[in-house]
PyMOL CGO cylinders between C-alpha atoms (Angstrom):
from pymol import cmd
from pymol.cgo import CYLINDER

trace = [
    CYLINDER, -7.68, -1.56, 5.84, -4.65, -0.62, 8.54, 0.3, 1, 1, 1, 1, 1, 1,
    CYLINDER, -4.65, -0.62, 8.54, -6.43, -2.53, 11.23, 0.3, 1, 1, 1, 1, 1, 1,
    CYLINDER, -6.43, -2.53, 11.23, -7.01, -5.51, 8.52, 0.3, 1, 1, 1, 1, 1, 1,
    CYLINDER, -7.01, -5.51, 8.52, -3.32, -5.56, 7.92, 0.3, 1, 1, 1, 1, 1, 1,
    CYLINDER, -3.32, -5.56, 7.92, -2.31, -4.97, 12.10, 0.3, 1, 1, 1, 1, 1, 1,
    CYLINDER, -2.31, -4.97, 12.10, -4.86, -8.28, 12.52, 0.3, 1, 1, 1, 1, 1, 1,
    CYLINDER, -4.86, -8.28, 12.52, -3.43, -10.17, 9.64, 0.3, 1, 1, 1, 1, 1, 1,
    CYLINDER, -3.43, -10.17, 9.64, 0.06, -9.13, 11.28, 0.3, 1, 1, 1, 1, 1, 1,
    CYLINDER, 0.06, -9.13, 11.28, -0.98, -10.28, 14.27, 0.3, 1, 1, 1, 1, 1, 1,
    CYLINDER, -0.98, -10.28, 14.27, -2.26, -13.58, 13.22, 0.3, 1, 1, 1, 1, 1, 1,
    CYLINDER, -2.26, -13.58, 13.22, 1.56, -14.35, 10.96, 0.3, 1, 1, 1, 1, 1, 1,
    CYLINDER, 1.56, -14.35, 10.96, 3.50, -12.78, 14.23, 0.3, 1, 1, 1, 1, 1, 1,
    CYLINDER, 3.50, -12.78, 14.23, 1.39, -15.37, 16.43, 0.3, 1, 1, 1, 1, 1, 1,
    CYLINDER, 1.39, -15.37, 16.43, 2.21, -18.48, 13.93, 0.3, 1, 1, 1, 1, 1, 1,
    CYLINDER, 2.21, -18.48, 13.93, 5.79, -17.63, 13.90, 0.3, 1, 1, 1, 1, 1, 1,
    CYLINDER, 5.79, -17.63, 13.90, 6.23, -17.46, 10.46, 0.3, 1, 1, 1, 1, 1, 1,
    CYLINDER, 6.23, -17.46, 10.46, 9.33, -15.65, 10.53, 0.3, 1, 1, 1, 1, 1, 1,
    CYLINDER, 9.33, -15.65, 10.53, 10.70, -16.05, 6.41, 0.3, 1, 1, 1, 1, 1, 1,
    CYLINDER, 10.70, -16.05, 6.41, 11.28, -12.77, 5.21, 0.3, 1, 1, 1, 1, 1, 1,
    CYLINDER, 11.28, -12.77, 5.21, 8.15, -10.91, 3.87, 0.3, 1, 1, 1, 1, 1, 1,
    CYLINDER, 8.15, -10.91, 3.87, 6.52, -7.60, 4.11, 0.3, 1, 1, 1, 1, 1, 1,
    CYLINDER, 6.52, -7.60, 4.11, 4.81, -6.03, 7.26, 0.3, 1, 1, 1, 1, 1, 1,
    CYLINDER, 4.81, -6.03, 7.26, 2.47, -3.09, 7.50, 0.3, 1, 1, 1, 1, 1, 1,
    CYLINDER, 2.47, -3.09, 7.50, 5.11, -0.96, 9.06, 0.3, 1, 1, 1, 1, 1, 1,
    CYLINDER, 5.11, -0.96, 9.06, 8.05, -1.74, 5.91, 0.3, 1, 1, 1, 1, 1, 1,
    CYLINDER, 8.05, -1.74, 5.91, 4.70, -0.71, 3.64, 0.3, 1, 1, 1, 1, 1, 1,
    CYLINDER, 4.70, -0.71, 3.64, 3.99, 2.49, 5.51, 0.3, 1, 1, 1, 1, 1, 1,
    CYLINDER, 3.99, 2.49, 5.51, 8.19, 3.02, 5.90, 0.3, 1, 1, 1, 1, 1, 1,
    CYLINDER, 8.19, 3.02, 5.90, 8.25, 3.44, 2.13, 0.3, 1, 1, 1, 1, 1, 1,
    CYLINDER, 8.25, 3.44, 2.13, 5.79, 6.58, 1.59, 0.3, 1, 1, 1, 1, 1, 1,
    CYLINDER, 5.79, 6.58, 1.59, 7.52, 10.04, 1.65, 0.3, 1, 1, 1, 1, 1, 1,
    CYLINDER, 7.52, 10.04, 1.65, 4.42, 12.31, 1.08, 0.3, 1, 1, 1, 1, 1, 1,
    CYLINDER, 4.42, 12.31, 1.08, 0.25, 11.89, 0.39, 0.3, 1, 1, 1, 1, 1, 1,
    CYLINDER, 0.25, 11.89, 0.39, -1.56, 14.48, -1.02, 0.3, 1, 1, 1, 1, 1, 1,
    CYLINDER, -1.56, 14.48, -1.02, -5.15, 14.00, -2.34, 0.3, 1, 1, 1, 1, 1, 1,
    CYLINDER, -5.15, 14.00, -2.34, -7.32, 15.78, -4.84, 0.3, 1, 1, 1, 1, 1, 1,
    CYLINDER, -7.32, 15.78, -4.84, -10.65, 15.89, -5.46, 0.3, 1, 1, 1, 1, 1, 1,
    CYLINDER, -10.65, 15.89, -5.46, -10.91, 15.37, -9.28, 0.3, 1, 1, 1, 1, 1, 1,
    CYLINDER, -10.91, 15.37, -9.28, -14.87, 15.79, -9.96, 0.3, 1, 1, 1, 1, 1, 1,
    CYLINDER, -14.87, 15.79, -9.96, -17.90, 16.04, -7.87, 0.3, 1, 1, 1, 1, 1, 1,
    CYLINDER, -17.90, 16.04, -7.87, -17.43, 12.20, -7.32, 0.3, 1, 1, 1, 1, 1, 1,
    CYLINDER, -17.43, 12.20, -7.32, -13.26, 11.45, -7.21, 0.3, 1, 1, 1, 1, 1, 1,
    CYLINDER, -13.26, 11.45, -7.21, -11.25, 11.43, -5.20, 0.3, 1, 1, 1, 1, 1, 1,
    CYLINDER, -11.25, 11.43, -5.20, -7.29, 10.76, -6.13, 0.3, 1, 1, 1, 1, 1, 1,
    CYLINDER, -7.29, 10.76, -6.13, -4.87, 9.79, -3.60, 0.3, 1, 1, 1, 1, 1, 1,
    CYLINDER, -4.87, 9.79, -3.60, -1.38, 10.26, -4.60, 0.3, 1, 1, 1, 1, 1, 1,
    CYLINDER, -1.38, 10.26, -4.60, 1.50, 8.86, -2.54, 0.3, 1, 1, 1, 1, 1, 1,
    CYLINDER, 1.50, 8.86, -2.54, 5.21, 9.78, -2.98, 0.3, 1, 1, 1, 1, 1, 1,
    CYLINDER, 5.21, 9.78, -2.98, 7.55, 7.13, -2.03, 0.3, 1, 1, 1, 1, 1, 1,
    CYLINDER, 7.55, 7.13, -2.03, 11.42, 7.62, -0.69, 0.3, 1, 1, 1, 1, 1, 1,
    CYLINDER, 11.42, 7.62, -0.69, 12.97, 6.70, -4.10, 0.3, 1, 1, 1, 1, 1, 1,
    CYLINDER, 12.97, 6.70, -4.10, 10.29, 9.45, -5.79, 0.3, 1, 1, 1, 1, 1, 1,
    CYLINDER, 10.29, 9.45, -5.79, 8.05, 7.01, -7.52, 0.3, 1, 1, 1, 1, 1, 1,
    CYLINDER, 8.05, 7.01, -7.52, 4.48, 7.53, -7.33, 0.3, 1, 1, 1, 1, 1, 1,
    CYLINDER, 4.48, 7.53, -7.33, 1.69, 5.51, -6.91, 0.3, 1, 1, 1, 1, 1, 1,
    CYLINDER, 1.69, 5.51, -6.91, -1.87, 6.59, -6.90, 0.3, 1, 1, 1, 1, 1, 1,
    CYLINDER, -1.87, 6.59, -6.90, -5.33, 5.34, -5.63, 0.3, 1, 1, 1, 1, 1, 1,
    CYLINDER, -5.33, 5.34, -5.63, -9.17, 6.33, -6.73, 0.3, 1, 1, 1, 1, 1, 1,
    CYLINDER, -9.17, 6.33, -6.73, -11.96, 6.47, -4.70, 0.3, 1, 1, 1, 1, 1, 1,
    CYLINDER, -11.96, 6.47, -4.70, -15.59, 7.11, -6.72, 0.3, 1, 1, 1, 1, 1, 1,
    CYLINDER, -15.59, 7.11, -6.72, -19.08, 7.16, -5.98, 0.3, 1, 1, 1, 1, 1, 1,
    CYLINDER, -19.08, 7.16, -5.98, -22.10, 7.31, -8.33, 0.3, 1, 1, 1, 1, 1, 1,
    CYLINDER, -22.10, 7.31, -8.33, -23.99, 10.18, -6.57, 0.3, 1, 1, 1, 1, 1, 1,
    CYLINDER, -23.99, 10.18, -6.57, -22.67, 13.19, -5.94, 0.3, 1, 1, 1, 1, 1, 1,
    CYLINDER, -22.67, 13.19, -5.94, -24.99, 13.36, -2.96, 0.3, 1, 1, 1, 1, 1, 1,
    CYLINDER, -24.99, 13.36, -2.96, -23.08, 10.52, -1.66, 0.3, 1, 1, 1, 1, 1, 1,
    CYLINDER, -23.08, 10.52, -1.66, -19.66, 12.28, -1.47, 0.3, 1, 1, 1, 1, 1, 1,
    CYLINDER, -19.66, 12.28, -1.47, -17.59, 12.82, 1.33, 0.3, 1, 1, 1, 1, 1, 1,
    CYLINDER, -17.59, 12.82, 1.33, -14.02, 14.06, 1.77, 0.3, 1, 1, 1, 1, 1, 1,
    CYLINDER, -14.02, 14.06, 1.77, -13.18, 11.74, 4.66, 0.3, 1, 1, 1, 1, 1, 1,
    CYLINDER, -13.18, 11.74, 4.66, -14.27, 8.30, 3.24, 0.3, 1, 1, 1, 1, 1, 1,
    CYLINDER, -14.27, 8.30, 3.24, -13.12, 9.41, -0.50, 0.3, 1, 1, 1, 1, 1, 1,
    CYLINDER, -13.12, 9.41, -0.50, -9.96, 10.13, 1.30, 0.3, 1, 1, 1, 1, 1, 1,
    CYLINDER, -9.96, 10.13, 1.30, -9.80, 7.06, 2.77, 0.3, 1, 1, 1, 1, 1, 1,
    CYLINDER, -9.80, 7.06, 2.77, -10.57, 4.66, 0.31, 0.3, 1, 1, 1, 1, 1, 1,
    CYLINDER, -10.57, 4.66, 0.31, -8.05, 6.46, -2.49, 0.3, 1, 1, 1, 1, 1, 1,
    CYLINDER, -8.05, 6.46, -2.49, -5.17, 5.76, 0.82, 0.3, 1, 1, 1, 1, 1, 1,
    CYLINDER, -5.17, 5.76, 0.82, -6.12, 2.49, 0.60, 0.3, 1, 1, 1, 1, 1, 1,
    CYLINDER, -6.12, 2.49, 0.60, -6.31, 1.08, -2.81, 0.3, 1, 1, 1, 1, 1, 1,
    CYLINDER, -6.31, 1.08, -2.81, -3.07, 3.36, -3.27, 0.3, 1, 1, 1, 1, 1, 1,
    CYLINDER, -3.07, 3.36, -3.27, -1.25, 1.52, -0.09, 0.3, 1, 1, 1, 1, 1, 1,
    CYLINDER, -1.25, 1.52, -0.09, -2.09, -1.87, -1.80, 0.3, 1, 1, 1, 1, 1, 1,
    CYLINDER, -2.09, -1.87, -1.80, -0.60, -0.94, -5.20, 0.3, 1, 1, 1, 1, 1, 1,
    CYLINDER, -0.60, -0.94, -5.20, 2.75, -0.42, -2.60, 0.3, 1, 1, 1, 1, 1, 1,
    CYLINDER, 2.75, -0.42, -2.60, 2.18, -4.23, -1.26, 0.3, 1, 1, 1, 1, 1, 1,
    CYLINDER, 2.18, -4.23, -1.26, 2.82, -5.41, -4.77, 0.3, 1, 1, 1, 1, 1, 1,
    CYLINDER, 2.82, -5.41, -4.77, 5.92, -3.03, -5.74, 0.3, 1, 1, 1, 1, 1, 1,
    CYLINDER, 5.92, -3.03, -5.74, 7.32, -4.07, -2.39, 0.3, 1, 1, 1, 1, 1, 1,
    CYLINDER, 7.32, -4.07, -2.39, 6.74, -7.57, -2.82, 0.3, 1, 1, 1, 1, 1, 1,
    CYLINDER, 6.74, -7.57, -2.82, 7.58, -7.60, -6.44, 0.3, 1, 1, 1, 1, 1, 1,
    CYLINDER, 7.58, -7.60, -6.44, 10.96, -6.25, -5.04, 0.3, 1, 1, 1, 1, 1, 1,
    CYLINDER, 10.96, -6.25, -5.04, 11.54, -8.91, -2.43, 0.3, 1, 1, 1, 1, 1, 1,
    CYLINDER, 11.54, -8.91, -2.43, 10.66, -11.71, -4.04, 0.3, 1, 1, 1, 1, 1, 1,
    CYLINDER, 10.66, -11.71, -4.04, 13.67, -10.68, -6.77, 0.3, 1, 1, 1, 1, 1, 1,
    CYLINDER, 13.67, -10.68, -6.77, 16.06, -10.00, -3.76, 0.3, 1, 1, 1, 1, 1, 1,
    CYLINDER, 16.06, -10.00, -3.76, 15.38, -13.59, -2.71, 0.3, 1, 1, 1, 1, 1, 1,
    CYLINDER, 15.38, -13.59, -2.71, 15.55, -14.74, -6.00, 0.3, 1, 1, 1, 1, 1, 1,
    CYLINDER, 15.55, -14.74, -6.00, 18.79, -13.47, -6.38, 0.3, 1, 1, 1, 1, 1, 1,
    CYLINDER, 18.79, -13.47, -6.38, 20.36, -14.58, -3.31, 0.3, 1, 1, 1, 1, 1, 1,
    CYLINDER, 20.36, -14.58, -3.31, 19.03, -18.32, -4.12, 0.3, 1, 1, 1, 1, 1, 1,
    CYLINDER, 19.03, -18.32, -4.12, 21.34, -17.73, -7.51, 0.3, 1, 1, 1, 1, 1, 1,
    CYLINDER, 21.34, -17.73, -7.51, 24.05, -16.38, -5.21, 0.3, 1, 1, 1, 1, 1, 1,
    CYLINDER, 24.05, -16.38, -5.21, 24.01, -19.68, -2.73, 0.3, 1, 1, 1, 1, 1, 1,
    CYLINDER, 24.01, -19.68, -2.73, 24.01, -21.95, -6.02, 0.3, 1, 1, 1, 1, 1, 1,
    CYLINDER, 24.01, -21.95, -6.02, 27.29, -20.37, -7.05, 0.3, 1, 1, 1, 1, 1, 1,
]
cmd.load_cgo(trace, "trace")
């Protein structure tokens, strides 16, 4: 996923679209701590720890037991728990724009 977002990046930094919006590095700027834990023979849990304290979490599962491994379980549960951070973050941003658009309106 990081060198999906870096690419993606790379393709809005080459367009010049320069509004204000969220980049991989304002995503990864947010997380405090990770710390994973392997649940069952077949989860993995990733949980990140953001600056303000919240907590977000991401899964990673596979059917077979036989199929596990740390590394990718690790991997996936960063991921899908990074992308829950994409929608806090842009959740956030989109109500600090919102806002300021009230502001200008007086």
């Amino acid at each position: 996923m990081e060198k999906d977002c870096n690419t993606t990046e790379k393709m809005i930094q080459d367009k010049g679209l320069n509004a204000p919006r969220l980049t991989p590095n304002k995503i990864q700027e947010t997380i405090r701590d990770t710390s994973y834990h392997k649940l069952t023979d077949v989860l993995t849990v990733c949980v990140l720890t953001l600056k303000n304290g919240f907590t977000v979490t991401g899964e990673s599962a596979c059917a077979s037991p036989a199929n596990y491994d740390k590394e990718i379980g690790e991997k996936i549960s960063l991921e899908n728990a990074t992308e829950k951070i994409w929608i806090l973050e842009g959740y956030l941003l989109k109500d600090f724009l919102y806002k300021n658009s009230l502001k200008a309106k007086g």
